[in-house]
N, C-alpha and C positions, 0 to 999 in steps of 0.2 A: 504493500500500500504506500503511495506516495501521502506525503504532509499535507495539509490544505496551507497552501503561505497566503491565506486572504487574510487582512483583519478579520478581528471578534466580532469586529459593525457589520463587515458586508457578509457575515456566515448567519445573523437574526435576520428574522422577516419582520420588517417593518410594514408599520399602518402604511393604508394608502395615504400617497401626500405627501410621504415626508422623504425629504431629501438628504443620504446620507451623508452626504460630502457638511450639508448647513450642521447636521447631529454634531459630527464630529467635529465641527467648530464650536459648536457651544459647549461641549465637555473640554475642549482645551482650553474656554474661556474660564468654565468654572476650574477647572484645573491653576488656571494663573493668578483667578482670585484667591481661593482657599489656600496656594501656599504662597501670597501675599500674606495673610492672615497668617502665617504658621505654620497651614496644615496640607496636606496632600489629599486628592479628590476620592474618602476611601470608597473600596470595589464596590462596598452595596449600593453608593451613592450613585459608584456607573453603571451600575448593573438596572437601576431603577429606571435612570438616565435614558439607558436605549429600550428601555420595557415602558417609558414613557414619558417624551421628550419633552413635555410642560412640567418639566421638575421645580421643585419647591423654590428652590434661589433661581431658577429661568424665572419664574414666575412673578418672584419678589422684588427682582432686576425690573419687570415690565411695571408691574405696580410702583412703583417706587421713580420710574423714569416718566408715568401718567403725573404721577404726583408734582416731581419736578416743572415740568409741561406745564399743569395747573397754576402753580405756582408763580411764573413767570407770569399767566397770563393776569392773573389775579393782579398782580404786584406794576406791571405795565399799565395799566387800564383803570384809567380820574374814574371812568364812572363807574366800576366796581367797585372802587373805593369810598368811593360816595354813597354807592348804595349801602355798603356796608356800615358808612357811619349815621343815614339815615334810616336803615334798620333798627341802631339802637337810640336812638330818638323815639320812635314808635313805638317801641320794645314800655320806655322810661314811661312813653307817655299813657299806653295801656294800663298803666302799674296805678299812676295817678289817679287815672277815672274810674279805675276798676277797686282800688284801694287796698287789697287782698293784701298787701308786704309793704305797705306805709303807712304812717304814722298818721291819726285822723284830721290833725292840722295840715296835714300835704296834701289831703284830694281834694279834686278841683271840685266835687259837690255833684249833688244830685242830677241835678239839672243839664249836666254832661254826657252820662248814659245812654241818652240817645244817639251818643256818633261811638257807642263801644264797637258796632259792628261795622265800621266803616274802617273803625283802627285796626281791627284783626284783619279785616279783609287785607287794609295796605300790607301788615306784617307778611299775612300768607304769602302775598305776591312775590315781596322784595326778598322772601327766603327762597323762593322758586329761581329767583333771578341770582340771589347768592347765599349759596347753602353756610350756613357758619358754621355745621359739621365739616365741610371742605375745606372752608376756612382755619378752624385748627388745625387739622391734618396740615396745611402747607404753612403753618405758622402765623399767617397773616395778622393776625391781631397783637401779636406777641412783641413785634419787633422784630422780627426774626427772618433775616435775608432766605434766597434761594438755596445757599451757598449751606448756610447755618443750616437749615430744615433737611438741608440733604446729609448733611453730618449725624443732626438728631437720628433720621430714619438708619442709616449705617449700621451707628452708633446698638441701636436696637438690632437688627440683625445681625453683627458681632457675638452682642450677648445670646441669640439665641441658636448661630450656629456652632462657637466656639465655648459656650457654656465658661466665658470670662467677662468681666469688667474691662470696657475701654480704657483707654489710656496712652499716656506716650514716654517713652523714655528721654534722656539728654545725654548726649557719650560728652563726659568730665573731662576729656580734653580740647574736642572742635566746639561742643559746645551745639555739635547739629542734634536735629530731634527725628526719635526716629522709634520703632517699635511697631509692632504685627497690628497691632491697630491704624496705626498711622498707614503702613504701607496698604492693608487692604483698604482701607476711606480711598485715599489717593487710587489704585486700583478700580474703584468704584468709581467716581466723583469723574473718570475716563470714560466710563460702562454708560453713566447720565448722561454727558456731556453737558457737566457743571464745571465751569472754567470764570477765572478773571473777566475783569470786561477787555483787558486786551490779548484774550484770548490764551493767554498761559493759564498751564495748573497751577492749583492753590497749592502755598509750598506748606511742607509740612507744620512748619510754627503758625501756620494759620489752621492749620487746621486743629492744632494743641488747641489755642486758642479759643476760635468755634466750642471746642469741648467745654470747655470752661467757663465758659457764657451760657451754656445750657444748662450745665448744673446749676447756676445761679438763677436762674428763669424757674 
């Protein structure tokens, strides 16, 4: 009997659709992320991988690059932002007439009632137009750049693929910053296509940084 010299990839039957040559790009991708991170891509991970190619971190990667997307657009866009800051105008104002969670010298009185359903109405709408579940997710209300919120998000899948706490180290002689956190972000932050406004990667001490402003948020 002769050997089979194919790859492992081309000796599985793959679903219809799927292109082996893209497979096996995205397994060297995740292969190049996780040992950024430290670690090497293990078997069951690829075994999953070509038994089904929306793997967990493929998936997380796309989630995570929608969010970015949003973010940007969110953060770009006066009347987003507007709406969002006259959402809680509405929000403050429903509070008043309605009186439920203020103090009975702050409501505007009885005689306001009549426009409660005109207030929800507006609320419903300008949530339809901007979700402020979305809104956390991409940080927006917080202060929290594109750049930062992609950190945050990382930062969270670190911990839950590497079962460690973020961080970065400092080598005590150059003084440069550097650590399995850092280089997988960096790694990542590639994967988004979250970059500087002139277009260079965020260097590592920015990205220490970002860390450290989250925890303080």
């Amino acid at each position: 009997m002769t050997d089979d010299k194919r790859r492992p990839l081309d000796r599985i039957d793959l679903p219809p659709g799927i292109n082996r040559d893209e497979l096996l790009a995205d397994i060297e991708r995740l292969r190049r992320l996780l040992r950024a991170g430290g670690e090497d891509l293990p078997e069951d991970v690829e075994r999953d991988l070509l038994r089904s190619p929306r793997d967990e971190l493929c998936a997380n990667i796309e989630s995570m690059r929608s969010l970015v997307r949003t973010g940007r657009e969110l953060r770009s866009s006066a009347r987003r932002q507007h709406i969002a800051r006259t959402l809680a105008v509405a929000e403050k104002l429903a509070e008043m007439i309605m009186g439920d969670r203020v103090a009975p010298e702050a409501r505007l009185g009885i005689q306001y009632l009549r426009f409660r359903q005109n207030v929800l109405s507006l609320i419903d709408e300008l949530k339809r137009d901007h979700s402020p579940a979305v809104a956390a997710l991409v940080g927006l209300e917080g202060g929290i750049s594109v750049f930062e919120n992609a950190v945050q998000m990382i930062a969270d899948r670190y911990r839950h693929y590497f079962d460690k706490e973020p961080g970065a180290s400092t080598n005590p002689y150059t003084a440069e910053v550097g650590g399995p956190f850092i280089r997988f972000t960096s790694a990542l932050l590639e994967e988004l296509g979250v970059y500087k406004e002139d277009g260079t990667p965020y260097a590592p001490a920015g990205i220490r940084a970002a860390l450290k402003k989250l925890r303080r948020v």
